[in-house]
C-alpha positions, 0 to 999 in steps of 0.5 A: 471472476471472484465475487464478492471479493474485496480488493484491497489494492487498486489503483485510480491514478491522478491524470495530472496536475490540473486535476488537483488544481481546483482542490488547492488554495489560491496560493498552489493553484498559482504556483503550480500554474505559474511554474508549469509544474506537472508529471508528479507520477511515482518513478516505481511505477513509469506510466509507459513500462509494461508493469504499469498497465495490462496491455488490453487495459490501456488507452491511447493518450489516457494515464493507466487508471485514470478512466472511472467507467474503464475502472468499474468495467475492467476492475469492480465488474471485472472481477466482482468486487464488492468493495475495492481501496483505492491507493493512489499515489502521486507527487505528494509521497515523493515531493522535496518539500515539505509543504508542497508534499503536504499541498499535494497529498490533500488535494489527492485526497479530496480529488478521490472523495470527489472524483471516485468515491461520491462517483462509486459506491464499490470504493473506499481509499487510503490518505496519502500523507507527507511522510517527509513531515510526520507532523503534517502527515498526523494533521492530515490525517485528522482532517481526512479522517471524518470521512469514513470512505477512508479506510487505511493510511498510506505511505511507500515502503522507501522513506528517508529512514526506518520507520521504526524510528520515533519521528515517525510516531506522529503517523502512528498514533494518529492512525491509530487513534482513528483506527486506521492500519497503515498501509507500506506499499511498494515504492521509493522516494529515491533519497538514496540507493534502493538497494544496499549495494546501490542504484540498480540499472534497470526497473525489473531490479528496482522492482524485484529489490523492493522487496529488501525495503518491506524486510528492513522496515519490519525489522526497523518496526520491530526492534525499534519498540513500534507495536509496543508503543501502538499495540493497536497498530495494524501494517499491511504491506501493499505489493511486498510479494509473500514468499520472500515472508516464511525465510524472513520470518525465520531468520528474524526469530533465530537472529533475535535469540542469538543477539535478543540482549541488544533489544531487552524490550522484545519479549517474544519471537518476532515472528509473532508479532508479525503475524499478530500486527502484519498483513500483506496483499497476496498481489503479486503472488511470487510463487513458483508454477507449482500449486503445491510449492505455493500452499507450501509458502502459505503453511509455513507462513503460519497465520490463515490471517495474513493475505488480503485479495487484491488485483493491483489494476491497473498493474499486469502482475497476473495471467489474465484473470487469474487474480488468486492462483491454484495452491491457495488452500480452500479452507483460505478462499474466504478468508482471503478474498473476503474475511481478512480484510474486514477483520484488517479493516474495521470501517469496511464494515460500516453501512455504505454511505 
């Protein structure tokens, strides 16, 4: 147990759609009820496979992370969280249609406020947003924004395209006029091959290669010109590993000096625009056994303000309550598990509601 942590990723899940049918207009609630539509969950993220849910959590016919009282007990007492971001992810990050995805994402986010956050003083959430609409995905948004419970915007890593590209600019600037970082999290709409060789055959290889699509998106934000455009903008990459983050920081540095004439408007190395306008949840910690090959990682990283604590629930990425692993170094404690998130998150610390 580690209280007074702020856990920056946990993951309430929707049981299914007639949950969010009272938080629909008319028209949607009929629709979906007409076509039977239901199983909008990620398909990152099956509810059966091992990944999805610590075995000890899971309940006979419940969704893993459906159950506030199993939440509170297992996660926010579990682990002495003083404040914990709900990120859920359902139907309306991946939906085909624009307008369905934008009618999902809404009825998520009030079916949290209602359902979680009015329920559970610990919590705060994400809005999820249509990103296959950028300009659905900014008025969104601005309706869910009035409501400061909600702390950060939230989409998967693997969208249609680079994020770096300026049809996504309605995101970024409605996120940062509210003061809201935007948060990648692992995850794919499956438009196309997630990885750069094709679809792979199992979830493991799914899973490990997402890390592939966090680097391309930085490099994409980047290059593209993105935190020149927003330099108040704050990217925190939700579930990205971190030790695949000193190798990536090295190799976008040497890159940029060798081939820096293709992208003039970059005037300083990479690296320090990571480290200025990037945080990571340091869940999964993907190091090695050896404590000191991880406060290795975290000194070549070098930023003490990058890694948030998070646990991930219902996810099993850890040993039983092992949340942050030996190798941290001490002087980190706080800052990982606390000071971080608060400099991350500017309405964390704002008095509870």
């Amino acid at each position: 147990m580690i209280s007074g942590s702020i856990d920056c990723d946990i993951h309430p899940a929707v049981p299914g759609i007639a949950a969010l049918l009272s938080h629909m207009d008319d028209y949607w609630r009929e629709s979906f009820t007409s076509r039977g539509q239901d199983g909008f969950q990620s398909a990152s993220y099956p509810p059966s496979a091992p990944l999805a849910c610590r075995p000890d959590w899971r309940q006979e016919g419940v969704v893993p992370g459906s159950d506030l009282e199993a939440l509170r007990r297992e996660a926010l007492d579990g682990f002495g969280s003083e404040l914990a971001i709900c990120n859920p992810f359902f139907g309306g990050a991946f939906a085909l249609s624009e307008t369905m995805a934008a009618a999902l994402c809404a009825a998520t986010n009030d079916w949290i406020a209602r359902e979680w956050l009015d329920r559970e003083p610990r919590l705060r959430a994400s809005i999820l947003v249509p990103a296959q609409n950028p300009h659905l995905a900014a008025q969104e948004i601005e309706r869910v924004a009035e409501d400061h419970r909600f702390v950060q915007v939230l989409l998967p890593v693997s969208l249609d395209m680079m994020l770096g590209k300026s049809f996504y600019d309605p995101i970024f600037e409605a996120a940062v006029r509210h003061k809201l970082p935007v948060g990648l999290h692992a995850g794919s709409m499956y438009r196309f091959a997630p990885s750069s060789t094709g679809w792979p055959t199992h979830q493991l290889q799914d899973y490990a290669g997402q890390t592939q699509g966090f680097e391309s998106q930085l490099l994409s934000l980047i290059h593209h010109g993105t935190f020149l455009r927003f330099p108040e903008l704050t990217i925190v990459l939700i579930e990205s590993g971190v030790t695949w983050l000193p190798g990536f920081l090295w190799r976008a540095r040497k890159t940029w000096r060798a081939l820096r004439p293709e992208v003039p408007w970059i005037s300083e190395s990479p690296a320090e625009i990571v480290r200025r306008h990037v945080r990571l949840t340091a869940q999964p910690i993907d190091a090695p056994a050896d404590p000191a090959i991880l406060e290795q990682v975290i000194e070549q990283i070098g930023s003490d303000d990058m890694l948030l604590f998070a646990s991930d629930y219902p996810h099993w990425q850890f040993e039983g309550d092992a949340v942050l692993p030996p190798g941290i170094p001490a002087r980190l404690l706080e800052k990982i598990r606390r000071d971080n998130a608060l400099a991350t998150y500017p309405r964390l610390s704002e008095a509870r509601p």
